[in-house]
C-alpha positions in Angstrom: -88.3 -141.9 -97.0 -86.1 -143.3 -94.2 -88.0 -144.9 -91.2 -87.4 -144.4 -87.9 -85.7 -146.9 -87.2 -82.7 -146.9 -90.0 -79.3 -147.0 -89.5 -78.0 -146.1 -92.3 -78.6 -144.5 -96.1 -80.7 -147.9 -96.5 -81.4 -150.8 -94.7 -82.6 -154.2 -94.9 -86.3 -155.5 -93.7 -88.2 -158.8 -93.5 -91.5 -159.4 -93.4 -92.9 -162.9 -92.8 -96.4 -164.2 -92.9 -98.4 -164.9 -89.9 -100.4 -168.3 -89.3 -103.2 -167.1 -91.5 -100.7 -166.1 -94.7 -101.4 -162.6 -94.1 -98.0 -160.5 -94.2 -96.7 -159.1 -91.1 -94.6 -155.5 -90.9 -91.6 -155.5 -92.1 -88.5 -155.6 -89.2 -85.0 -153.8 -89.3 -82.7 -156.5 -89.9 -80.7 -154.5 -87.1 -77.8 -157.2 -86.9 -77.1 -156.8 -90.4 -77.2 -152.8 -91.4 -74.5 -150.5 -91.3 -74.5 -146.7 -90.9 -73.8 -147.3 -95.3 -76.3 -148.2 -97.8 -77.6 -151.8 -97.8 -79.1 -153.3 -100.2 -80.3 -155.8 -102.9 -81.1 -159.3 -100.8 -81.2 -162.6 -102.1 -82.3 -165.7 -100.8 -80.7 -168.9 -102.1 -83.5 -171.2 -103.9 -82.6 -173.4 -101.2 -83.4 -171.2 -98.4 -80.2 -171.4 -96.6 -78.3 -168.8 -97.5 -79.2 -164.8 -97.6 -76.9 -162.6 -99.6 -76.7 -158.8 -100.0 -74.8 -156.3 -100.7 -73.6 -153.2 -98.5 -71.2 -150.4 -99.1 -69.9 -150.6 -95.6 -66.4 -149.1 -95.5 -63.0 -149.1 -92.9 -62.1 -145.7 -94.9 -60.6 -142.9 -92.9 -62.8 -139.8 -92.7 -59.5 -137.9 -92.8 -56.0 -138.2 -92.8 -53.4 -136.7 -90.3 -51.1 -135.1 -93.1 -52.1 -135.1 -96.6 -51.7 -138.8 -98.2 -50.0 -139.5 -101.0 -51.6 -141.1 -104.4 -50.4 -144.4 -103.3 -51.7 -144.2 -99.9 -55.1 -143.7 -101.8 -54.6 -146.4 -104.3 -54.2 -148.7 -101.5 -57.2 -147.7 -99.5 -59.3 -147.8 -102.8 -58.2 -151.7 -103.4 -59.3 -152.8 -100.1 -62.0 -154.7 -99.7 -63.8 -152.2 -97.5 -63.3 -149.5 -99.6 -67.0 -148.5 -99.6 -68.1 -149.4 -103.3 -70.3 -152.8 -102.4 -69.4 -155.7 -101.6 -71.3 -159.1 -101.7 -72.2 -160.6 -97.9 -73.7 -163.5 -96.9 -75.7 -165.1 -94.0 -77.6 -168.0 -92.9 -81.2 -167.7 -93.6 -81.8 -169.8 -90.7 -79.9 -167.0 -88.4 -81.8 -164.0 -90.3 -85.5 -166.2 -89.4 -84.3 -166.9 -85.7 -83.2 -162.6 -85.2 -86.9 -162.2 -85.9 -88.7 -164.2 -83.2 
């Protein structure tokens, strides 16, 4: 079930421990949703580095005239075409968004 505070289809949340070791709730990582799906994070072993994946997309919602099968093609090879792609952030910058 989608919380209030979603943005999109599905978003991404931390949750951190507090000075005790008992977990906090989990908050929006705001700066980092889009109105897609978002999903699947990874943090490097090294803790530098947080990677997901979204299926944010540039795609028209329509077109002006009826597009041609090479107009599509195009679109469909873009690397916003919507399908998921692999993104990546500082952990350091994720930590700092949640102070």
């Amino acid at each position: 079930m989608a919380g209030k505070d979603d943005t999109g289809r599905g978003d991404l949340y931390m949750s951190v421990k507090d000075a005790t070791g008992k977990w906090l709730p989990a908050k929006n990582l705001k700066f980092l949703n889009s109105t897609r799906l978002d999903y699947c994070p990874y943090v490097s072993p090294d803790q530098k580095i947080l990677f997901f994946t979204s299926e944010r997309s540039t795609l028209p919602v329509s077109f002006d005239k009826p597009a041609t099968y090479s107009q599509i093609e195009s679109i469909s090879h873009k690397t916003l075409n919507g399908t998921g792609n692999l993104y990546w952030v500082s952990f350091e910058v994720v930590r700092s968004a949640l102070k």
